[in-house]
C-alpha positions in Angstrom: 64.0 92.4 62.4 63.3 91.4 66.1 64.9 93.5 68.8 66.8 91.0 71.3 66.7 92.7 74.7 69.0 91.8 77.7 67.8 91.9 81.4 69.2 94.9 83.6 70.8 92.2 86.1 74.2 93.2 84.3 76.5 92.4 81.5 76.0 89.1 79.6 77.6 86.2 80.1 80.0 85.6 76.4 78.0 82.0 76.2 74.8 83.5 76.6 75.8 86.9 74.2 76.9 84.1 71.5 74.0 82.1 71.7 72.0 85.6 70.8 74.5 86.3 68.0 73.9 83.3 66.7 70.2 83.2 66.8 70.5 87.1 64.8 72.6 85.4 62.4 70.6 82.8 61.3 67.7 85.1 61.8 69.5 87.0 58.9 70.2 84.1 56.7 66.7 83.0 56.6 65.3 86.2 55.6 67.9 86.9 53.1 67.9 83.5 51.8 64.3 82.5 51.9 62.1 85.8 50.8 64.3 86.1 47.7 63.2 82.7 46.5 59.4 83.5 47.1 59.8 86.4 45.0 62.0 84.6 42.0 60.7 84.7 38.3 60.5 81.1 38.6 56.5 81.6 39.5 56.1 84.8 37.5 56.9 83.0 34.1 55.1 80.0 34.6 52.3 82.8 35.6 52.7 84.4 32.3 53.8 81.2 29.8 50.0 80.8 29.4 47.4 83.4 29.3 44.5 82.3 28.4 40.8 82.4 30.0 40.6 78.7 28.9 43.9 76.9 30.7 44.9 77.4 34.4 47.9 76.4 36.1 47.2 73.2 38.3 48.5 73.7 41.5 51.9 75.8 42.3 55.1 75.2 40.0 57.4 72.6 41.8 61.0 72.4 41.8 63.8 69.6 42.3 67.9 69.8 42.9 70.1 66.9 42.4 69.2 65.5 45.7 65.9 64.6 45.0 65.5 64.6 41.0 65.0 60.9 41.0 61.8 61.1 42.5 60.5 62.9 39.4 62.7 61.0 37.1 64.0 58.2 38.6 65.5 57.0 34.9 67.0 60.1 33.9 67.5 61.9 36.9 71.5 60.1 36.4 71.5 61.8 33.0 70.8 65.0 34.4 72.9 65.3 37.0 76.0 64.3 34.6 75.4 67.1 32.4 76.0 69.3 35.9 72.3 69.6 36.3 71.1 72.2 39.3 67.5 72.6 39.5 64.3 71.8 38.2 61.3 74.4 38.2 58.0 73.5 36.6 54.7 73.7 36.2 51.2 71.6 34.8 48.0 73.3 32.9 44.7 72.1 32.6 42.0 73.0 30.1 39.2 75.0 31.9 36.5 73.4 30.1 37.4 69.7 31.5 38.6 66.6 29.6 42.3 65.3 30.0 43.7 67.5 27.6 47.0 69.0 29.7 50.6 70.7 29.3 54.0 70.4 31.3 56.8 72.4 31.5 60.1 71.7 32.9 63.0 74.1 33.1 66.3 72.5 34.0 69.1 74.9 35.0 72.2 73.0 33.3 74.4 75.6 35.1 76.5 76.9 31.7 75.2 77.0 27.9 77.8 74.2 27.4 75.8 71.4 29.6 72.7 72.7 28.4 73.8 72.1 24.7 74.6 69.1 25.6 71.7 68.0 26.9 69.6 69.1 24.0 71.9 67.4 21.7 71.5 63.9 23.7 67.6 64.3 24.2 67.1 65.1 20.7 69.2 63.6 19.1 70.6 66.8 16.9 67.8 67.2 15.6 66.4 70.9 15.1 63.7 72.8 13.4 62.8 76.6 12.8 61.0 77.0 15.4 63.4 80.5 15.9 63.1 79.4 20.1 66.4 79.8 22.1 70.0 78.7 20.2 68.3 75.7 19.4 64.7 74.0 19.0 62.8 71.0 18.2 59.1 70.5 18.8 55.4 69.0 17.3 51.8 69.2 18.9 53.0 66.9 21.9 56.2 67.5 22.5 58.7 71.1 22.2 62.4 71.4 23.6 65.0 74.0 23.6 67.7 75.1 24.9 68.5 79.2 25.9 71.7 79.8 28.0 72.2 77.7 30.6 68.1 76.6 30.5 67.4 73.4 28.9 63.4 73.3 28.6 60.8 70.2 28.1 57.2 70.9 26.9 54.8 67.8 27.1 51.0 68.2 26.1 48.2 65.9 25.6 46.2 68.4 23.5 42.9 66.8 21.7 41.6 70.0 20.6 42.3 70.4 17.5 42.4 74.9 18.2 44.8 74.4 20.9 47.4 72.9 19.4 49.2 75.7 18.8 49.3 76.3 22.5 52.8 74.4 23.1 54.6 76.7 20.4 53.3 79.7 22.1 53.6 78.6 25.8 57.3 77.8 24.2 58.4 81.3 23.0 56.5 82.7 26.6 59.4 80.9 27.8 62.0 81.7 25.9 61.0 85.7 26.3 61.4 85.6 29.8 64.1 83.4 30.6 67.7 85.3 30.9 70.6 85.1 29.1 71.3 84.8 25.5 70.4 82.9 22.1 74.0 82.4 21.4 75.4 79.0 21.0 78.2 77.9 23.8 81.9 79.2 22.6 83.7 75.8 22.9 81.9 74.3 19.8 83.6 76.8 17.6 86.9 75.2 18.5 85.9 72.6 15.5 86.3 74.3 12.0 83.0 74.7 10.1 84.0 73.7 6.9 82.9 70.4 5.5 81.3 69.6 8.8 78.1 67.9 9.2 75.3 70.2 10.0 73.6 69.3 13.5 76.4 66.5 14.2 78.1 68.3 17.4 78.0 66.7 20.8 79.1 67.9 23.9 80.5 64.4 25.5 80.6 63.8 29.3 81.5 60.4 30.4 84.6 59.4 28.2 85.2 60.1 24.3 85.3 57.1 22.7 84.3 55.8 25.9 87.8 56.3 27.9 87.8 57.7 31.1 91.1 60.1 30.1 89.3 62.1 27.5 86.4 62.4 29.7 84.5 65.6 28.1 84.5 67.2 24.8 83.1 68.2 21.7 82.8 65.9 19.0 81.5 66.3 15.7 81.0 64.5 11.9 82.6 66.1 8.9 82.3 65.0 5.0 85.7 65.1 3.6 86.7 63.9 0.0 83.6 61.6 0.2 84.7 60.5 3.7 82.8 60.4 6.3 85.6 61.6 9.8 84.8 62.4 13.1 86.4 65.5 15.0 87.1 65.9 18.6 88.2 68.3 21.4 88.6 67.1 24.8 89.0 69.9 27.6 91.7 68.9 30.3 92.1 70.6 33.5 96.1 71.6 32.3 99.1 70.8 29.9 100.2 68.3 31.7 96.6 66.4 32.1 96.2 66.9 28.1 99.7 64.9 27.4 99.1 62.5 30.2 95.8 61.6 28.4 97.4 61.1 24.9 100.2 59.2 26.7 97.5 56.8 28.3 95.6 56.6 24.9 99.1 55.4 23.3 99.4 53.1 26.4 95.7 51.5 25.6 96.7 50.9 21.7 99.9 49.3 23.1 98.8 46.6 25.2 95.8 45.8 22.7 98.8 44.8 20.5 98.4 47.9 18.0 101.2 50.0 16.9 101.2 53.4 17.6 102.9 55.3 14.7 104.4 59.0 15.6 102.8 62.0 13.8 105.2 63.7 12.1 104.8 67.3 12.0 102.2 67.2 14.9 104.3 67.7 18.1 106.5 64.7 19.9 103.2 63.3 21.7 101.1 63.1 18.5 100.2 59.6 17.0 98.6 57.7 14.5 96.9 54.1 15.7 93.6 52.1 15.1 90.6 52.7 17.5 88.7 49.4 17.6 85.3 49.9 15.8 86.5 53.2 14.6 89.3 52.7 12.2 92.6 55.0 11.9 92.7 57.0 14.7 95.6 60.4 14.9 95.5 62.6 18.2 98.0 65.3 20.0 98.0 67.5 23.3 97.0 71.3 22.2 97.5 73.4 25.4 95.2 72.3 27.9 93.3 69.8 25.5 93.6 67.2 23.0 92.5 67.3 19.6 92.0 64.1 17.7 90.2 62.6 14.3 89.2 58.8 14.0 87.0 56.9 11.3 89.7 57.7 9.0 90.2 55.7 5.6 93.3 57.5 4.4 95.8 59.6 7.0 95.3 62.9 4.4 92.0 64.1 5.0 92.6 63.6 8.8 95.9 65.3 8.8 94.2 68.8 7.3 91.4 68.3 9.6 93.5 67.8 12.5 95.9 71.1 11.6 92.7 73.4 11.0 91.7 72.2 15.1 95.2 72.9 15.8 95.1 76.6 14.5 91.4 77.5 15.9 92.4 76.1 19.2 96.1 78.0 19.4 94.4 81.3 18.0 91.2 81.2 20.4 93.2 80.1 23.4 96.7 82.0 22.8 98.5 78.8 22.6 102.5 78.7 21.5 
Protein backbone atom coordinates (compact mmCIF):
# COMPACT_ATOMS: atom_id res chain seq x y z
CA UNK A 1 0.00 0.00 0.00
CA UNK A 2 1.58 3.38 -1.04
CA UNK A 3 2.41 5.91 1.72
CA UNK A 4 0.69 9.37 0.82
CA UNK A 5 2.92 12.04 2.35
CA UNK A 6 1.87 15.73 2.98
CA UNK A 7 4.36 18.70 2.54
CA UNK A 8 5.56 20.43 5.99
CA UNK A 9 4.06 23.89 4.69
CA UNK A 10 1.10 23.04 7.26
CA UNK A 11 -2.20 21.36 7.63
CA UNK A 12 -4.15 20.38 4.55
CA UNK A 13 -6.57 21.98 2.94
CA UNK A 14 -10.24 19.55 3.50
CA UNK A 15 -10.44 19.59 -0.62
CA UNK A 16 -6.99 18.61 -0.99
CA UNK A 17 -7.14 15.81 2.25
CA UNK A 18 -10.44 14.50 0.34
CA UNK A 19 -9.00 14.24 -2.92
CA UNK A 20 -6.11 11.86 -1.06
CA UNK A 21 -8.89 9.97 0.69
CA UNK A 22 -10.38 9.33 -2.19
CA UNK A 23 -7.42 8.28 -4.23
CA UNK A 24 -6.63 5.59 -0.85
CA UNK A 25 -10.06 4.47 -1.33
CA UNK A 26 -10.10 3.44 -4.62
CA UNK A 27 -6.58 2.42 -4.24
CA UNK A 28 -8.23 -0.17 -1.82
CA UNK A 29 -11.00 -1.17 -4.01
CA UNK A 30 -8.86 -2.08 -6.82
CA UNK A 31 -6.62 -4.28 -4.92
CA UNK A 32 -9.32 -5.94 -3.04
CA UNK A 33 -11.42 -6.27 -6.00
CA UNK A 34 -9.06 -7.01 -8.77
CA UNK A 35 -6.16 -9.54 -7.17
CA UNK A 36 -9.05 -11.81 -5.89
CA UNK A 37 -10.24 -12.38 -9.45
CA UNK A 38 -6.64 -13.22 -10.80
CA UNK A 39 -6.43 -15.72 -8.16
CA UNK A 40 -10.19 -17.29 -8.67
CA UNK A 41 -10.56 -21.14 -9.51
CA UNK A 42 -12.05 -19.99 -12.65
CA UNK A 43 -8.28 -20.62 -14.33
CA UNK A 44 -7.28 -23.36 -11.91
CA UNK A 45 -10.10 -25.71 -13.20
CA UNK A 46 -9.87 -25.07 -16.67
CA UNK A 47 -5.96 -25.77 -15.71
CA UNK A 48 -6.85 -29.07 -14.30
CA UNK A 49 -10.16 -30.23 -16.59
CA UNK A 50 -7.52 -31.66 -18.92
CA UNK A 51 -4.33 -33.24 -18.14
CA UNK A 52 -2.86 -34.63 -20.69
CA UNK A 53 0.70 -34.38 -22.50
CA UNK A 54 -1.32 -34.55 -25.73
CA UNK A 55 -4.11 -31.42 -25.45
CA UNK A 56 -3.09 -27.83 -24.29
CA UNK A 57 -5.26 -25.06 -23.48
CA UNK A 58 -5.40 -22.48 -26.45
CA UNK A 59 -4.85 -19.28 -25.10
CA UNK A 60 -6.29 -18.00 -21.48
CA UNK A 61 -10.00 -18.91 -20.42
CA UNK A 62 -12.30 -15.93 -21.36
CA UNK A 63 -15.20 -14.78 -19.52
CA UNK A 64 -18.52 -12.69 -20.44
CA UNK A 65 -21.40 -10.91 -18.03
CA UNK A 66 -24.80 -10.00 -19.34
CA UNK A 67 -23.42 -6.88 -20.83
CA UNK A 68 -21.42 -8.31 -23.36
CA UNK A 69 -22.77 -12.07 -23.82
CA UNK A 70 -24.08 -11.35 -27.19
CA UNK A 71 -20.88 -11.04 -28.65
CA UNK A 72 -20.21 -14.71 -27.95
CA UNK A 73 -23.81 -15.63 -28.50
CA UNK A 74 -25.54 -13.22 -30.17
CA UNK A 75 -28.79 -15.81 -30.58
CA UNK A 76 -28.91 -17.02 -27.21
CA UNK A 77 -27.21 -14.58 -25.26
CA UNK A 78 -31.39 -13.31 -24.66
CA UNK A 79 -32.05 -16.88 -23.39
CA UNK A 80 -29.40 -16.65 -20.98
CA UNK A 81 -29.84 -13.63 -19.49
CA UNK A 82 -33.71 -14.68 -18.83
CA UNK A 83 -32.80 -17.52 -16.88
CA UNK A 84 -30.87 -14.72 -14.50
CA UNK A 85 -27.67 -15.57 -16.22
CA UNK A 86 -24.26 -13.86 -14.46
CA UNK A 87 -21.14 -14.93 -16.04
CA UNK A 88 -19.53 -16.88 -18.47
CA UNK A 89 -15.91 -18.46 -17.87
CA UNK A 90 -14.44 -20.67 -20.52
CA UNK A 91 -11.91 -22.15 -22.11
CA UNK A 92 -10.61 -24.01 -25.78
CA UNK A 93 -8.09 -27.24 -26.15
CA UNK A 94 -6.19 -28.15 -28.98
CA UNK A 95 -4.64 -31.52 -29.78
CA UNK A 96 -0.75 -31.27 -29.50
CA UNK A 97 -0.05 -33.34 -32.34
CA UNK A 98 -2.04 -30.85 -34.92
CA UNK A 99 -5.14 -31.43 -37.06
CA UNK A 100 -8.57 -29.64 -36.13
CA UNK A 101 -9.54 -31.97 -33.61
CA UNK A 102 -10.67 -29.35 -30.53
CA UNK A 103 -12.83 -29.02 -27.17
CA UNK A 104 -14.85 -26.02 -25.52
CA UNK A 105 -16.01 -25.49 -22.30
CA UNK A 106 -18.34 -23.01 -21.06
CA UNK A 107 -19.43 -22.60 -17.51
CA UNK A 108 -22.48 -20.28 -17.01
CA UNK A 109 -23.12 -19.11 -13.52
CA UNK A 110 -27.14 -19.16 -13.51
CA UNK A 111 -26.95 -17.57 -10.02
CA UNK A 112 -29.31 -20.31 -8.01
CA UNK A 113 -29.78 -24.23 -8.87
CA UNK A 114 -33.29 -23.21 -9.82
CA UNK A 115 -32.24 -21.04 -13.15
CA UNK A 116 -29.60 -23.53 -13.77
CA UNK A 117 -32.26 -26.32 -13.92
CA UNK A 118 -33.88 -24.51 -15.94
CA UNK A 119 -31.62 -23.97 -18.34
CA UNK A 120 -30.61 -27.61 -18.71
CA UNK A 121 -34.17 -28.54 -19.05
CA UNK A 122 -34.71 -25.91 -22.05
CA UNK A 123 -31.24 -26.78 -23.82
CA UNK A 124 -31.83 -30.40 -23.57
CA UNK A 125 -34.87 -30.79 -23.86
CA UNK A 126 -35.33 -33.13 -20.49
CA UNK A 127 -33.42 -35.38 -21.71
CA UNK A 128 -30.82 -37.10 -19.32
CA UNK A 129 -28.49 -40.06 -19.30
CA UNK A 130 -26.17 -41.87 -16.53
CA UNK A 131 -23.59 -40.14 -17.08
CA UNK A 132 -23.58 -39.76 -12.73
CA UNK A 133 -22.18 -35.71 -13.68
CA UNK A 134 -23.85 -32.98 -11.44
CA UNK A 135 -27.94 -33.33 -10.62
CA UNK A 136 -28.34 -33.88 -14.05
CA UNK A 137 -26.49 -34.86 -17.41
CA UNK A 138 -26.69 -35.46 -21.03
CA UNK A 139 -23.79 -35.97 -23.42
CA UNK A 140 -22.15 -38.09 -26.73
CA UNK A 141 -18.63 -37.82 -28.39
CA UNK A 142 -19.44 -34.08 -29.47
CA UNK A 143 -21.43 -32.69 -27.31
CA UNK A 144 -21.86 -33.11 -22.92
CA UNK A 145 -24.02 -30.77 -20.64
CA UNK A 146 -24.86 -30.55 -16.96
CA UNK A 147 -25.97 -28.82 -14.57
CA UNK A 148 -24.26 -28.68 -10.59
CA UNK A 149 -25.66 -25.95 -8.33
CA UNK A 150 -25.99 -22.92 -9.67
CA UNK A 151 -23.36 -23.92 -12.83
CA UNK A 152 -24.90 -24.83 -16.02
CA UNK A 153 -21.89 -26.30 -18.20
CA UNK A 154 -21.54 -26.83 -22.23
CA UNK A 155 -18.88 -29.20 -23.57
CA UNK A 156 -18.37 -28.97 -27.45
CA UNK A 157 -15.57 -31.20 -29.28
CA UNK A 158 -14.60 -31.91 -32.71
CA UNK A 159 -12.75 -35.07 -31.74
CA UNK A 160 -11.63 -37.43 -34.97
CA UNK A 161 -9.52 -39.62 -33.05
CA UNK A 162 -11.06 -42.37 -32.45
CA UNK A 163 -8.79 -42.79 -28.52
CA UNK A 164 -9.85 -39.41 -27.58
CA UNK A 165 -13.16 -39.63 -27.52
CA UNK A 166 -13.50 -40.34 -24.23
CA UNK A 167 -11.86 -37.08 -23.48
CA UNK A 168 -15.30 -34.96 -23.18
CA UNK A 169 -16.68 -37.43 -20.40
CA UNK A 170 -13.55 -37.09 -18.48
CA UNK A 171 -12.81 -33.25 -19.10
CA UNK A 172 -16.76 -33.42 -17.83
CA UNK A 173 -16.45 -35.05 -14.38
CA UNK A 174 -12.88 -32.67 -14.03
CA UNK A 175 -15.50 -30.23 -14.00
CA UNK A 176 -17.96 -31.39 -12.04
CA UNK A 177 -15.09 -32.36 -9.11
CA UNK A 178 -14.04 -28.93 -8.78
CA UNK A 179 -16.93 -26.80 -9.15
CA UNK A 180 -18.79 -25.87 -5.66
CA UNK A 181 -21.88 -26.63 -4.34
CA UNK A 182 -23.97 -29.56 -4.49
CA UNK A 183 -25.48 -32.52 -6.74
CA UNK A 184 -28.84 -31.97 -5.25
CA UNK A 185 -31.69 -30.98 -7.40
CA UNK A 186 -33.27 -27.27 -6.70
CA UNK A 187 -36.09 -27.62 -3.72
CA UNK A 188 -39.01 -25.83 -5.54
CA UNK A 189 -39.56 -28.83 -7.96
CA UNK A 190 -40.52 -31.02 -5.08
CA UNK A 191 -43.56 -28.75 -4.63
CA UNK A 192 -45.19 -31.20 -7.56
CA UNK A 193 -46.13 -34.62 -6.02
CA UNK A 194 -44.02 -37.55 -7.57
CA UNK A 195 -46.54 -39.88 -8.03
CA UNK A 196 -47.82 -40.65 -11.43
CA UNK A 197 -45.67 -37.91 -12.87
CA UNK A 198 -43.77 -38.12 -15.99
CA UNK A 199 -40.17 -38.83 -15.49
CA UNK A 200 -37.86 -35.95 -16.94
CA UNK A 201 -41.14 -33.79 -17.80
CA UNK A 202 -40.33 -30.80 -15.15
CA UNK A 203 -39.66 -27.22 -16.40
CA UNK A 204 -38.69 -24.45 -14.64
CA UNK A 205 -40.81 -21.58 -16.82
CA UNK A 206 -39.63 -17.95 -17.03
CA UNK A 207 -41.51 -15.83 -19.38
CA UNK A 208 -45.30 -16.59 -18.66
CA UNK A 209 -47.07 -20.14 -17.98
CA UNK A 210 -49.11 -20.81 -20.58
CA UNK A 211 -47.76 -17.91 -22.01
CA UNK A 212 -49.44 -15.06 -19.68
CA UNK A 213 -47.49 -12.52 -18.27
CA UNK A 214 -49.40 -13.02 -14.54
CA UNK A 215 -48.10 -16.47 -13.97
CA UNK A 216 -44.71 -15.48 -15.11
CA UNK A 217 -42.33 -18.26 -13.51
CA UNK A 218 -42.96 -21.69 -12.35
CA UNK A 219 -42.57 -25.20 -12.42
CA UNK A 220 -44.53 -27.22 -14.62
CA UNK A 221 -44.62 -30.73 -15.18
CA UNK A 222 -46.59 -33.88 -17.12
CA UNK A 223 -48.27 -36.61 -15.12
CA UNK A 224 -50.12 -39.93 -16.35
CA UNK A 225 -53.31 -40.23 -14.58
CA UNK A 226 -56.10 -42.93 -15.25
CA UNK A 227 -54.68 -43.13 -18.84
CA UNK A 228 -54.60 -39.30 -18.95
CA UNK A 229 -52.18 -37.41 -19.94
CA UNK A 230 -52.43 -33.72 -17.28
CA UNK A 231 -50.06 -31.13 -16.86
CA UNK A 232 -49.14 -29.62 -13.23
CA UNK A 233 -48.03 -26.20 -12.42
CA UNK A 234 -46.65 -23.92 -9.58
CA UNK A 235 -46.22 -20.34 -10.23
CA UNK A 236 -44.13 -18.39 -7.51
CA UNK A 237 -45.57 -14.82 -6.79
CA UNK A 238 -43.86 -12.18 -4.96
CA UNK A 239 -47.04 -12.30 -2.02
CA UNK A 240 -50.72 -13.34 -1.22
CA UNK A 241 -52.05 -10.75 -2.66
CA UNK A 242 -49.95 -11.04 -6.14
CA UNK A 243 -50.97 -15.00 -6.24
CA UNK A 244 -54.94 -14.01 -6.07
CA UNK A 245 -54.52 -11.06 -8.29
CA UNK A 246 -53.05 -13.44 -10.83
CA UNK A 247 -55.90 -16.03 -10.61
CA UNK A 248 -58.28 -13.06 -10.63
CA UNK A 249 -56.68 -11.79 -14.03
CA UNK A 250 -56.67 -15.43 -15.37
CA UNK A 251 -60.56 -15.60 -14.61
CA UNK A 252 -60.66 -12.00 -16.27
CA UNK A 253 -58.81 -13.56 -19.60
CA UNK A 254 -61.50 -16.66 -19.76
CA UNK A 255 -64.14 -13.99 -19.36
CA UNK A 256 -63.73 -11.72 -22.12
CA UNK A 257 -62.76 -14.66 -24.45
CA UNK A 258 -66.46 -15.51 -23.87
CA UNK A 259 -65.67 -18.73 -21.63
CA UNK A 260 -67.38 -19.42 -18.35
CA UNK A 261 -65.48 -19.56 -15.49
CA UNK A 262 -67.05 -22.26 -13.16
CA UNK A 263 -66.12 -21.87 -9.16
CA UNK A 264 -64.14 -24.74 -7.57
CA UNK A 265 -65.95 -26.01 -4.88
CA UNK A 266 -63.95 -27.09 -2.10
CA UNK A 267 -60.81 -25.25 -3.47
CA UNK A 268 -60.94 -21.85 -1.72
CA UNK A 269 -63.35 -18.68 -3.01
CA UNK A 270 -60.70 -17.71 -5.88
CA UNK A 271 -60.43 -21.22 -7.30
CA UNK A 272 -62.03 -22.06 -10.81
CA UNK A 273 -62.58 -24.37 -13.38
CA UNK A 274 -62.48 -22.86 -17.27
CA UNK A 275 -61.06 -23.99 -20.78
CA UNK A 276 -57.51 -22.86 -21.76
CA UNK A 277 -57.44 -22.50 -25.50
CA UNK A 278 -55.26 -25.33 -26.98
CA UNK A 279 -55.15 -26.91 -23.67
CA UNK A 280 -58.55 -28.05 -22.69
CA UNK A 281 -60.22 -27.94 -18.98
CA UNK A 282 -58.16 -25.83 -17.10
CA UNK A 283 -58.78 -25.61 -12.69
CA UNK A 284 -56.44 -23.15 -10.70
CA UNK A 285 -56.41 -21.45 -6.98
CA UNK A 286 -54.07 -18.98 -4.94
CA UNK A 287 -51.88 -21.18 -2.34
CA UNK A 288 -49.96 -18.64 -0.16
CA UNK A 289 -47.74 -16.78 -2.20
CA UNK A 290 -48.30 -18.97 -5.41
CA UNK A 291 -50.88 -20.54 -7.57
CA UNK A 292 -51.26 -24.02 -8.24
CA UNK A 293 -53.13 -25.09 -11.27
CA UNK A 294 -53.72 -28.41 -13.71
CA UNK A 295 -54.86 -28.04 -17.46
CA UNK A 296 -55.15 -30.65 -20.38
CA UNK A 297 -57.76 -32.16 -18.43
CA UNK A 298 -60.49 -34.63 -19.98
CA UNK A 299 -62.55 -35.19 -16.89
CA UNK A 300 -62.50 -32.57 -13.62
CA UNK A 301 -61.58 -35.90 -11.24
CA UNK A 302 -58.16 -36.70 -12.00
CA UNK A 303 -57.39 -32.96 -11.85
CA UNK A 304 -59.14 -32.37 -8.71
CA UNK A 305 -56.77 -35.10 -6.72
CA UNK A 306 -53.91 -33.79 -8.52
CA UNK A 307 -54.62 -30.30 -7.73
CA UNK A 308 -55.33 -31.20 -3.67
CA UNK A 309 -51.95 -33.31 -3.49
CA UNK A 310 -50.15 -29.62 -4.75
CA UNK A 311 -52.30 -28.01 -2.30
CA UNK A 312 -50.95 -30.26 0.70
CA UNK A 313 -47.08 -30.32 -0.36
CA UNK A 314 -47.19 -26.64 -0.91
CA UNK A 315 -49.14 -25.79 2.64
CA UNK A 316 -46.74 -28.39 4.48
CA UNK A 317 -43.39 -27.13 2.81
CA UNK A 318 -44.24 -23.59 3.13
CA UNK A 319 -46.36 -23.49 6.57
CA UNK A 320 -49.39 -22.32 4.81
CA UNK A 321 -52.97 -22.07 6.81
Amino acid sequence: MPTFILHKTGPARPALRCRINLLMILFFLAVTCICPRAESGDKSIFRAALRSPEWQMQGKPYGFVPQNLYEYINGEAEFFIAFGFIELTGANYILVAGGKDTVTIDIYDMGNKLNAFGVFQSKTGGRASALNLGAASTGSDDYLAFYKDRFFVEIQAYITREKEKHRVETLAASIAAHLPGDNTPPWELFYLPEKNKIAGSERYIKGGILGHAFLDRGIVCNYSIQGQKLTAFVAMLPSPRDAVHAVKQHRSFFLKSGKECLPLERFGRHGFVSEEPYHQKIMETPVGAFVAGVYDLNTLEAGKTLLADIITILKQKENIR
